[in-house]
VMD Tcl script that draws the C-alpha trace (Angstrom):
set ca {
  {-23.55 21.80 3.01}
  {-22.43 23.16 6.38}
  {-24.90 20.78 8.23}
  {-23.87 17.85 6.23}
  {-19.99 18.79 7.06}
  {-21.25 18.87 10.62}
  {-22.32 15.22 10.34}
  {-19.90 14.33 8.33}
  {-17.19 15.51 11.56}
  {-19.08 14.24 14.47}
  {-18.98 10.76 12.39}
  {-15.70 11.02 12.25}
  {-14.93 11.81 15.80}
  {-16.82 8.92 17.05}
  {-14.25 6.74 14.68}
  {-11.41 8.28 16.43}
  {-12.79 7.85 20.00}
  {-13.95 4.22 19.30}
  {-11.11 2.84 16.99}
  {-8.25 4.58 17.12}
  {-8.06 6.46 20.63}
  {-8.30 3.41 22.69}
  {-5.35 1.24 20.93}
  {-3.34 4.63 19.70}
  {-0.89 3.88 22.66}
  {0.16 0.49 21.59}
  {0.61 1.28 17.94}
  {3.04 4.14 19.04}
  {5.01 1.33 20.90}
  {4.79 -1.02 18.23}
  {6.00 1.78 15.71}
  {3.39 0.83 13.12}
  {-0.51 0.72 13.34}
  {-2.23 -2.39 12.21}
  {-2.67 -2.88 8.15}
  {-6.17 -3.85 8.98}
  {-6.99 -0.38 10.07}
  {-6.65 0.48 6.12}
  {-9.63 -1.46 5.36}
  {-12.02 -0.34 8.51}
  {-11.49 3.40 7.18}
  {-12.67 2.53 3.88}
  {-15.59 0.54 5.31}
  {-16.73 4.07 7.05}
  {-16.03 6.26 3.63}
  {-12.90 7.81 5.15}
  {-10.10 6.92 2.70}
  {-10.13 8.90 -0.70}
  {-13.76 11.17 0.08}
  {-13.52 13.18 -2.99}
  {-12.95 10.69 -5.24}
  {-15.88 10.63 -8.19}
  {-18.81 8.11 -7.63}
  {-17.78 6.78 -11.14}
  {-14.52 5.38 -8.77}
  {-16.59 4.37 -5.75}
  {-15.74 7.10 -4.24}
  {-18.23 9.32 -2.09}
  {-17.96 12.15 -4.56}
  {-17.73 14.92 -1.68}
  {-15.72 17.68 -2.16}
  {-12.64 18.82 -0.57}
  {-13.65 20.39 2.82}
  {-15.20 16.81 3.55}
  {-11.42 15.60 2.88}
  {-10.07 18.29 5.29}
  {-12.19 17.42 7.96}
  {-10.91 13.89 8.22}
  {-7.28 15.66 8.94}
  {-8.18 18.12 11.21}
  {-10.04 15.58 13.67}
  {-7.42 12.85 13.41}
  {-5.13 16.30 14.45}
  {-7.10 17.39 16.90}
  {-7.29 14.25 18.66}
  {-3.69 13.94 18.63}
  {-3.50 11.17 16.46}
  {-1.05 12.65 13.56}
  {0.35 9.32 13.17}
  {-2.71 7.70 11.63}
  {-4.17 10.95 10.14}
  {-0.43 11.77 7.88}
  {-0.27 8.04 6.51}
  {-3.85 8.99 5.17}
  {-3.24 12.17 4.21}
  {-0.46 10.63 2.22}
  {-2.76 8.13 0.52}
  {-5.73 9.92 0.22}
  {-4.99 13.89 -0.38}
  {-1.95 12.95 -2.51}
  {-1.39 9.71 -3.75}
  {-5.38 9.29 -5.13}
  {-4.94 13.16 -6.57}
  {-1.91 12.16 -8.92}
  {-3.91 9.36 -10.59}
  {-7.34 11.48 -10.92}
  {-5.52 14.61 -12.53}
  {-2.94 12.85 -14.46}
  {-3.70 9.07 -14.53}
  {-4.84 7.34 -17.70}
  {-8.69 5.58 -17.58}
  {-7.03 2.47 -17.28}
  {-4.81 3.55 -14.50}
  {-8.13 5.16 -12.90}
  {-10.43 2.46 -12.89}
  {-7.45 -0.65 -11.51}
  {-6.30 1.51 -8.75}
  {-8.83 4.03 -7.57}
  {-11.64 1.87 -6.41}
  {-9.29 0.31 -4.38}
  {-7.68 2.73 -2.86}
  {-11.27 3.76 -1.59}
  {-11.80 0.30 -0.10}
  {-7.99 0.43 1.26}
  {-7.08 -2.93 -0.48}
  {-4.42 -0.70 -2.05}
  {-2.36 1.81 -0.09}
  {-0.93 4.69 -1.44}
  {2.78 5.96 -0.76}
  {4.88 8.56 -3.03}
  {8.59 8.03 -3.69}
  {10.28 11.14 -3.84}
  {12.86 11.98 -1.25}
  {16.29 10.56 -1.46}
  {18.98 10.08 0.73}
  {21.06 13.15 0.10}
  {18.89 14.85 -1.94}
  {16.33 16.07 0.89}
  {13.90 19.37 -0.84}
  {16.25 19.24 -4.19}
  {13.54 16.88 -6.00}
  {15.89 18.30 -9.12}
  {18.84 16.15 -7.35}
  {16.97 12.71 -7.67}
  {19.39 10.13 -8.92}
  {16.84 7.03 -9.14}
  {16.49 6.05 -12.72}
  {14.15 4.72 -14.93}
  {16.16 3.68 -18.72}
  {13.84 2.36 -21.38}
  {14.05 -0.73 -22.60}
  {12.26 -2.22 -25.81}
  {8.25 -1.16 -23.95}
  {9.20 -1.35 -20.84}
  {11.37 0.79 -18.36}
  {13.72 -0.28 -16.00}
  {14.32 1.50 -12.62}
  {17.18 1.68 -10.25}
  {17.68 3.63 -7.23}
  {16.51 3.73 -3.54}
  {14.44 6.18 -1.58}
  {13.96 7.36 2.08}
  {11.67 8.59 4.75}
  {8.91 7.09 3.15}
  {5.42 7.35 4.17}
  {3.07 4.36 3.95}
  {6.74 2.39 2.93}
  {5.49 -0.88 5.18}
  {1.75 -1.06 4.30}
  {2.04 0.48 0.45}
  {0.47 -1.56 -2.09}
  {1.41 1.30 -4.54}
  {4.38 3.67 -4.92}
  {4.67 6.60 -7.34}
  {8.09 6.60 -8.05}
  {9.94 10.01 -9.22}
  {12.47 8.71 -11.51}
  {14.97 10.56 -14.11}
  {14.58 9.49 -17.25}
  {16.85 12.04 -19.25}
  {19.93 12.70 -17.68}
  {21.10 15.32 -20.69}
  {18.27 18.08 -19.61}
  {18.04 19.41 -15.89}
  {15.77 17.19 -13.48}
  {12.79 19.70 -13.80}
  {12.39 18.52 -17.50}
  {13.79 14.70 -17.50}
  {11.97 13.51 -14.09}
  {8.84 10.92 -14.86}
  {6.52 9.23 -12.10}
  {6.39 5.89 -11.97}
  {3.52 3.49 -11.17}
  {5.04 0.18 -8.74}
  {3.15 -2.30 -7.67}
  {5.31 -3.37 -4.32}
  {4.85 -6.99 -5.64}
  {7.13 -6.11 -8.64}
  {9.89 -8.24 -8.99}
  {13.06 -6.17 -7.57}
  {11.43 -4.07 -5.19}
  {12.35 -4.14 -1.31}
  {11.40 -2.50 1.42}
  {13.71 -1.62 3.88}
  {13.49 -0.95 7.62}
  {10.92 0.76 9.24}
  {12.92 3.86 10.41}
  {13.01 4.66 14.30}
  {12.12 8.66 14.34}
  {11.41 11.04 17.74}
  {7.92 11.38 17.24}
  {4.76 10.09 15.22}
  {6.15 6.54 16.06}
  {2.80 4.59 14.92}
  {3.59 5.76 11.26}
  {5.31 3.69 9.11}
  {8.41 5.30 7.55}
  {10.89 3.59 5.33}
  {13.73 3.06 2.85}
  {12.49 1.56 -0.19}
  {14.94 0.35 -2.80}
  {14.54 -0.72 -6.78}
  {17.09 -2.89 -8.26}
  {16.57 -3.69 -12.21}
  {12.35 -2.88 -10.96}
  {10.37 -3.55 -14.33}
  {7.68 -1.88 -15.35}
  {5.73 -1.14 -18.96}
  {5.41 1.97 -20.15}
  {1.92 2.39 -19.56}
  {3.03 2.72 -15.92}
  {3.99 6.39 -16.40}
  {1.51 8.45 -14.43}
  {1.12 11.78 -16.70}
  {3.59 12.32 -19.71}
  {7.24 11.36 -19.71}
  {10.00 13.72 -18.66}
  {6.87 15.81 -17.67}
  {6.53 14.34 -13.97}
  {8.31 17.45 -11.78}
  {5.54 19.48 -13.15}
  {3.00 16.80 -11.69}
  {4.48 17.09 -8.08}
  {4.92 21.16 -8.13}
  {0.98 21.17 -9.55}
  {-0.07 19.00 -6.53}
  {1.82 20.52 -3.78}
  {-0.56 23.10 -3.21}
  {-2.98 20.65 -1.77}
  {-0.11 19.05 -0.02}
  {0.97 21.82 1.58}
  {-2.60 23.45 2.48}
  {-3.56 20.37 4.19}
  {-0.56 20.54 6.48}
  {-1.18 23.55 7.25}
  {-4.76 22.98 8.14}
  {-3.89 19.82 9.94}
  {-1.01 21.66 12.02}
  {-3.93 24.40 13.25}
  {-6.10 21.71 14.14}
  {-3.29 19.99 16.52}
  {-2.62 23.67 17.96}
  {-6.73 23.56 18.84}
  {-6.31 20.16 20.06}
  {-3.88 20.38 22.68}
  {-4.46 24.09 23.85}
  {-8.07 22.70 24.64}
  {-6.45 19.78 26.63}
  {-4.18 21.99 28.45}
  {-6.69 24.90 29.43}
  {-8.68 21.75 31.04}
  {-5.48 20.65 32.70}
  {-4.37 23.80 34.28}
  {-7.98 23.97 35.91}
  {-7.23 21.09 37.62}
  {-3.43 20.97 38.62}
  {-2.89 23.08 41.67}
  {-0.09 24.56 42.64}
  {0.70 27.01 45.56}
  {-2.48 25.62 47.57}
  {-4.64 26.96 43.91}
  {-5.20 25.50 40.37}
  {-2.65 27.37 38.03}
  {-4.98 28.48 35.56}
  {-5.69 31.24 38.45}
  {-1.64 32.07 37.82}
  {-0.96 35.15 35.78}
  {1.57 33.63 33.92}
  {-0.76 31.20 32.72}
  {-3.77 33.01 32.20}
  {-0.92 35.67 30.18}
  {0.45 32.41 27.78}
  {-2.84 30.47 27.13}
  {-4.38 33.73 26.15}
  {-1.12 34.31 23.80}
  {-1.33 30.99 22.24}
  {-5.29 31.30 21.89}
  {-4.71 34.29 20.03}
  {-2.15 33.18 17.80}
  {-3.94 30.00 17.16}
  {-7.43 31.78 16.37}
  {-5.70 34.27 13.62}
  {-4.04 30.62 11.71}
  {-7.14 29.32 12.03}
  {-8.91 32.36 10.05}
  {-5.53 32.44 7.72}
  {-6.52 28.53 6.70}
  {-10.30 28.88 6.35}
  {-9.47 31.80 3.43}
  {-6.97 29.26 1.90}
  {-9.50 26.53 1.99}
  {-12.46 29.15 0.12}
  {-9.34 30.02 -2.54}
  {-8.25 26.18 -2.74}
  {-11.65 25.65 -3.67}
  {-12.14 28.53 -6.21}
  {-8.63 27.03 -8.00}
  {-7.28 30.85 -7.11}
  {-4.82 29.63 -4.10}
  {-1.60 30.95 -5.43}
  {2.42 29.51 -4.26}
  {2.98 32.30 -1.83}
  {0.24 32.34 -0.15}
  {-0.05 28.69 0.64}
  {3.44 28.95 1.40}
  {2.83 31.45 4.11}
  {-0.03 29.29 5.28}
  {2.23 25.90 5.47}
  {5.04 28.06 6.75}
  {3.34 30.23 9.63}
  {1.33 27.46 10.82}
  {3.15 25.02 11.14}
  {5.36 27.40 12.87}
  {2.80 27.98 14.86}
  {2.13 24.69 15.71}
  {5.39 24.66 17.18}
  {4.83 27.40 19.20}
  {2.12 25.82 20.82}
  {2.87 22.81 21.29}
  {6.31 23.95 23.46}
  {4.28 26.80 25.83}
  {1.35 23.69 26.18}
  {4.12 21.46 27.15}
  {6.16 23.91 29.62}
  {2.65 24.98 31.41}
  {2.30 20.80 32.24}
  {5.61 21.62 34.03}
  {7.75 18.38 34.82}
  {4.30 16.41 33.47}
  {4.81 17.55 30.44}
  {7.74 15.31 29.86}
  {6.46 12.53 30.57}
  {4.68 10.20 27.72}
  {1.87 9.62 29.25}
  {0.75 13.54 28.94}
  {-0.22 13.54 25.13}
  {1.29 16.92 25.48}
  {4.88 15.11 25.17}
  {3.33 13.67 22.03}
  {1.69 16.51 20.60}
  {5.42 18.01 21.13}
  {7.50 15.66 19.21}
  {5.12 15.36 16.33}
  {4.47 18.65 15.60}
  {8.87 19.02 14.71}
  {8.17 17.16 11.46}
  {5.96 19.93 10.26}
  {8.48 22.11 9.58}
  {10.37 20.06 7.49}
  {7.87 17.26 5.65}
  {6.08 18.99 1.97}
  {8.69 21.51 2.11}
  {11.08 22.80 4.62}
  {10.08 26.33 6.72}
  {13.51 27.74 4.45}
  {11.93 26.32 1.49}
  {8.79 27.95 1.99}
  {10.48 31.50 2.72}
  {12.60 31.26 -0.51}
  {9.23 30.37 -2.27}
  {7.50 33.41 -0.75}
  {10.27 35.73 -1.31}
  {10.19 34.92 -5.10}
  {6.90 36.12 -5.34}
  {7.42 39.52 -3.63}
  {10.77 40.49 -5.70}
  {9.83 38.75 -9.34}
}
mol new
graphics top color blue
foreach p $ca { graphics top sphere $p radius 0.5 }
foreach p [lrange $ca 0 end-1] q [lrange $ca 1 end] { graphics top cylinder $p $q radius 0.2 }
display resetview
């Protein structure tokens, strides 16, 4: 298995360096990367890995999944390696633990291919982490149900083919037990997309407003049982949340290997300032700090995989490392010096993207309250 993940990563690298690398620059400044970029992942078996053979998928398990985000990570190309995250660790989950056969077979196989792109429609303006304060709704009508609402910040809102829309559909019982998901096709009549939104960093992923006016859909769109869907998204956050965390140690590696190169070769003082003890003193600080997440997410990935990965502890994980993250990114940036600042140092990229972290799949104070539950229940 380890040998075959080894092959599996160096195939992936050589994607990154030949496909994505090379244009990555001109999708940031075009704020969106090119739909047909979809369809050459699924060609190489990237999209939806651990998907079951049965649903043309590869059938590989899940560290095969996590490999594809830590490389797109560690190349500093979050803004291609998120949108997939989204569609592939999330979106493709939902339907294999919760979707019908029907709902299976018509979307899965597709979603492998990337004819069909994945995006999830949960956050709200207003509402931010209260997922218990969505006001979208979905009211039955004869065997169908009609939705109405908007959403924002949404992942995948440009290229989505699919959304998995959270949707109250009793408003007498609290949203954790009158919330249902949703299965849109974005060709259904009503549905609109609204601007790609303009955001400080990972500028080559497509984020959006997406609105549903009098949106019908039969009910054999529900994805899992209705009023049931909050329990859907809390069972699948784990995953969510793990893989940030993994992804947001693999962008710490990333650019602390790009910056020990550069301070070998900037001089300063008639010297390279790697030969500086305040560098040599903050690279081996951030080393450190990045080597113990690192050893924090491999245990999380073995428990993942074992189903024994409880809510605090990939809470810490998500919570401390993308923290981390943070960390590094800011003492990478300040030993480029003036450099650092500008864009054309990925260090002023890896800097910007790496805010997000600490708010997307759960906010760092959302994670602490989560944690805190656990030590005082």
């Amino acid at each position: 298995m380890s040998e075959e993940l080894e092959l599996f990563r160096e195939n992936v690298r050589r994607f990154v360096k030949e496909e994505v690398a090379p244009n990555y620059l001109q999708w940031e400044k075009d704020g969106i990367f090119p739909r047909h970029l979809w369809n050459k992942l699924g060609e190489q078996g990237l999209l939806a890995v651990d998907i079951p053979e049965e649903y043309e998928g590869v059938g590989a398990d899940f560290l095969f999944s996590m490999v594809i985000q830590e490389e797109f990570s560690k190349a500093n190309c979050a803004a291609v390696g998120g949108p997939m995250a989204v569609h592939s660790d999330i979106v493709s989950h939902y339907i294999l633990n919760y979707g019908t056969q029907s709902q299976k077979q018509t979307y899965l196989p597709k979603m492998v291919s990337g004819d069909c792109i994945g995006a999830v429609a949960m956050t709200e303006p207003g509402t931010g982490s209260d997922l218990q304060g969505v006001r979208t709704s979905a009211k039955r009508d004869g065997d169908d149900y009609v939705i109405n609402g908007s959403k924002t910040f949404i992942t995948n809102g440009q290229h989505c083919d699919l959304i998995i829309v959270v949707a109250r559909t009793n408003l007498d019982v609290p949203g954790a037990k009158g919330t249902t998901l949703f299965m849109v096709d974005s060709d259904a009549s009503g549905f609109q997309r609204g601007r790609n939104l303009e955001k400080i960093g990972l500028h080559a992923s497509d984020t959006s407003e997406l609105f549903f006016e009098d949106v019908r859909v039969p009910a054999s769109a529900i994805l899992g049982e209705l009023d049931c869907g909050f329990a859907v998204l809390m069972g699948e956050l784990q995953r969510e949340r793990l893989a940030l965390a993994i992804g947001a140690v693999a962008a710490a590696e990333g650019i602390l290997k790009s910056t020990i190169e550069y301070t070998k070769e900037r001089k300063a003082f008639g010297a390279p300032i790697a030969q500086l003890q305040n560098t040599k003193f903050k690279l081996a600080e951030t080393a450190t700090d990045v080597r113990l997440h690192r050893s924090f997410v491999e245990e999380c990935k073995q428990l993942f995989m074992r189903r024994e990965l409880d809510v605090a502890t990939v809470s810490m994980a998500k919570l401390s490392c993308t923290e981390m993250q943070g960390r590094v990114a800011d003492t990478c940036l300040q030993l480029h010096g003036g450099y650092g600042y500008m864009q054309e140092y990925g260090v002023s990229r890896a800097f910007v993207d790496a805010r997000v972290q600490r708010i997307y799949g759960g906010t760092s104070e959302i994670m602490k309250e989560l944690i805190s539950r656990s030590l005082l229940a």
